[in-house]
C-alpha positions, 0 to 999 in steps of 0.5 A: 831318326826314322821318321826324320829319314823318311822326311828325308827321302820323301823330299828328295823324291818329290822335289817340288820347286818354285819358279820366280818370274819378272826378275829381269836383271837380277843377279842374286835370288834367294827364295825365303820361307818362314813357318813360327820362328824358323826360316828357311832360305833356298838358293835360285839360279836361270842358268840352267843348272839343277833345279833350274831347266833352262836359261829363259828368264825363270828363275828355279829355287829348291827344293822346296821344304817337305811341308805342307800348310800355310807358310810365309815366302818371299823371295830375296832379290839383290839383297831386297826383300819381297813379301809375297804374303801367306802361301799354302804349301801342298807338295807341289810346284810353286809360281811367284809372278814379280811386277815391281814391288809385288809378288803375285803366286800362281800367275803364268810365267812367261819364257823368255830369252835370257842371259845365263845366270847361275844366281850370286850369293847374297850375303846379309852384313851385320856391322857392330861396334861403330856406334848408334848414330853411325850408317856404315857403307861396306863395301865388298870387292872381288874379283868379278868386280865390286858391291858397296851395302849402305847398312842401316839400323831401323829394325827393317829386314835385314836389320834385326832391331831399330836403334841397338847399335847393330848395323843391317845389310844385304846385296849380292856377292861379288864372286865367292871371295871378296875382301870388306872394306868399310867407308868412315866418316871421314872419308878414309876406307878401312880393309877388315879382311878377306872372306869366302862364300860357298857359292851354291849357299843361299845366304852369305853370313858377314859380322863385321866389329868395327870396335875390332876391325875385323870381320867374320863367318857367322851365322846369326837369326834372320827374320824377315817377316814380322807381325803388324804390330811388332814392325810398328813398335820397330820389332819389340813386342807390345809392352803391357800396360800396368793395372792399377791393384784392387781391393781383395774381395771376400773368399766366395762360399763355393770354389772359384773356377780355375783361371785361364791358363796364360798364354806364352809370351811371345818373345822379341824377334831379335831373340828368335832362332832362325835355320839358315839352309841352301839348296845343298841342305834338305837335312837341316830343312827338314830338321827345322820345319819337323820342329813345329811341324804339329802345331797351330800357326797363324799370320796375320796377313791374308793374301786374297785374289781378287775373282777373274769377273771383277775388272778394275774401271778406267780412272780419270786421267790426272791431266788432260790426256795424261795418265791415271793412278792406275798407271802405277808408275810415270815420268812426266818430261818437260821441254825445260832443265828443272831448276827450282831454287828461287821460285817460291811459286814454282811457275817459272820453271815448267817442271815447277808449274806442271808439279804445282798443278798435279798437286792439287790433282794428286791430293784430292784422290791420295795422300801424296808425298813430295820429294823436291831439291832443297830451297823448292817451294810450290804452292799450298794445297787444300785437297788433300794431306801432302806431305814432304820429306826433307831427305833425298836417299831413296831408301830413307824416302821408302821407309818414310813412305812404309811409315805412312802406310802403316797408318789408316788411310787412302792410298799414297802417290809420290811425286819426284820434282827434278830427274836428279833429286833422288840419290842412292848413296850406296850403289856402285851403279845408282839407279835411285828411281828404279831402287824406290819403284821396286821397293813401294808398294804396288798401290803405290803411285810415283811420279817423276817431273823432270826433263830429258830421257825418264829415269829408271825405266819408267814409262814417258810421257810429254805435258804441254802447257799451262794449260797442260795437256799430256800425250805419251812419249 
């Protein structure tokens, strides 16, 4: 116990905390941090509140865990999860650097006028009793207004396992007090009680039985970072492969050496134990990081910076004039709406015939997915794999996306043809191409061909042509 107090006391002196840049407008962050299989979640605030300094668009979390060594973090954004890799807990201050979907620690943190933000709860959903073939939307409704979550089962964060009838989802909190409502299949909407949240926590925990119709406070594990090989196998562990027997061999004359000692197998993460804590907690931090505080951990994600001499050389443009893949992320805006159904060739819309002419382009330093209206049809293309996904809900476009990364292989760039093809289901305010740009990778390159102002915020620029040439704006 005193040992526990003087960790105690120890963290409280020191209080080192993190400071997240590049939020913009978020309105729930938490800071998560995972050492072996106990998590730790710290709320954030940009409201000038303790630990926070002012309201100039950092967002402070803490305290930090009194740990020191290699831990991994990411921080919680609206429900959304950003690695921010493997990060050496010494003690002192920490600095994560958002630009969409990546985080970047130790980068300088540039003040800015900012909205006063005092941070929502983010409240992470598991739904049970609706059946594996079902995708609940539950919605929370408050009293500062209203979040619709469109839960999933596809062992991603913050679902637990992919395909066990256990439903998974984040967002922010409408306020401390929000009653839940489920949208059925049939369309009718279902109340399944109200609930309050501590409004200083970092995670709101909600169960909701469908079977019951009820809905609950407790808390369950939570694992958000899992091993490579644990996500591709949906987040079960490897299962071994039987070897086939073999004959016993004479006793030796002299004594065997004792086999090796076998190592411990590693459990399933739905099994894992998790130590949900908020900023009010430093007790249970300590408590649960004190627990393997001796042992040997390793991760295999390596976060290595890049020396400040190596600078990236300029990429060709894709067009004329255009921009590059290093660009990251653009909307091309054509003179025409984007009306495609019915053009096999895809050349007698200028958004069809500017999509059939990057392809090509695309495919040749990339592999390129393709998200179009249904009934598009463009050209083949021998330069390279494109692929195309027959749905249009951002979020399963993303995780169709992070499959394919997973696999060995260049770099990807997704190509959005028409402004309106996207959706985004579970929003109350829909922002599909922003949702899909925060959520990819930064190596990432996504276009969007269409017409009229660029969607999500991303940058302009106007092709002429065939034969095309790109100017920006």
């Amino acid at each position: 116990m005193s040992l526990v107090l003087l960790a105690v006391s120890t963290a409280l002196a020191a209080a080192p905390v993190a400071r997240v840049g590049g939020l913009g407008q978020a309105r729930a962050v938490a800071l998560l941090v995972q050492r072996d299989d106990e998590v730790a979640a710290i709320a954030c605030n940009d409201a000038g509140s303790a630990p926070d300094a002012a309201a100039d668009s950092v967002w402070t979390c803490g305290p930090l865990p009194p740990v020191t060594g290699p831990v991994q973090v990411g921080v919680l954004r609206d429900g959304r999860l950003l690695d921010a890799g493997k990060v050496q807990f010494d003690g002192a201050d920490l600095d994560l650097l958002i630009a969409g979907g990546a985080v970047t620690t130790g980068a300088r943190l540039e003040p800015a006028p900012a909205t006063p933000n005092p941070g929502a709860v983010t409240v992470v959903v598991r739904v049970t009793g609706l059946g594996e073939a079902s995708a609940p939307v539950v919605r929370l409704q408050g009293g500062q207004g209203g979040v619709e979550l469109m839960c999933r089962d596809d062992g991603v964060f913050p679902d637990g396992a992919r395909n066990d009838a256990v439903h998974g989802c984040a967002g922010p909190s409408p306020g401390g007090r929000a009653e839940v409502f489920i949208n059925g299949k049939d369309g009718a909407t279902r109340s399944y009680g109200t609930l309050t949240w501590d409004p200083t926590a970092a995670l709101g925990y909600l169960v909701v039985d469908g079977a019951a119709g009820t809905s609950r406070m407790e808390v369950f594990p939570v694992i958000p970072f899992r091993a490579p090989d644990e996500e591709a196998n949906g987040g079960a562990p490897p299962v071994p492969v039987p070897q086939a027997p073999t004959e016993p061999s004479p006793p030796p004359a002299v004594q065997e050496t004792p086999p090796p000692a076998p190592q411990p197998e590693r459990s399933p993460v739905a099994t894992r134990e998790a130590v949900p804590t908020g900023s009010t907690s430093p007790v249970a931090l300590v408590v649960a990081f004190l627990l393997g505080a001796g042992g040997v951990y390793t991760f295999r994600r390596h976060a290595t910076r890049l020396p400040a001499v190596l600078r990236r050389h300029p990429a060709p443009p894709l067009l004329p004039g255009g921009p590059s893949l290093i660009d990251g992320a653009v909307a091309f805006r054509v003179a025409a709406p984007t009306v495609l159904s019915g053009d096999p060739a895809g050349l007698g819309d200028p958004a069809g015939a500017l999509a059939a002419a990057l392809l090509p382009v695309l495919a040749r330093q990339r592999r390129v997915v393709l998200v179009a209206p249904p009934g598009t049809e463009l050209p083949p293309v021998a330069d390279g794999p494109v692929y195309r996904v027959d749905v249009t809900d951002c979020e399963e476009v993303e995780a169709a996306v992070r499959a394919l990364a997973r696999v060995p292989g260049p770099p990807i760039a997704v190509l959005v043809v028409g402004d309106d093809t996207l959706t985004d289901p579970g929003a109350v305010v829909p922002d599909a191409v922003r949702k899909l740009r925060d959520g990819l990778a930064t190596d990432t390159w996504l276009g969007v061909v269409g017409s009229g102002p660029a969607p999500g915020g991303l940058p302009a620029w106007s092709p002429d042509g065939p034969p095309w040439t790109v100017r920006r704006g």
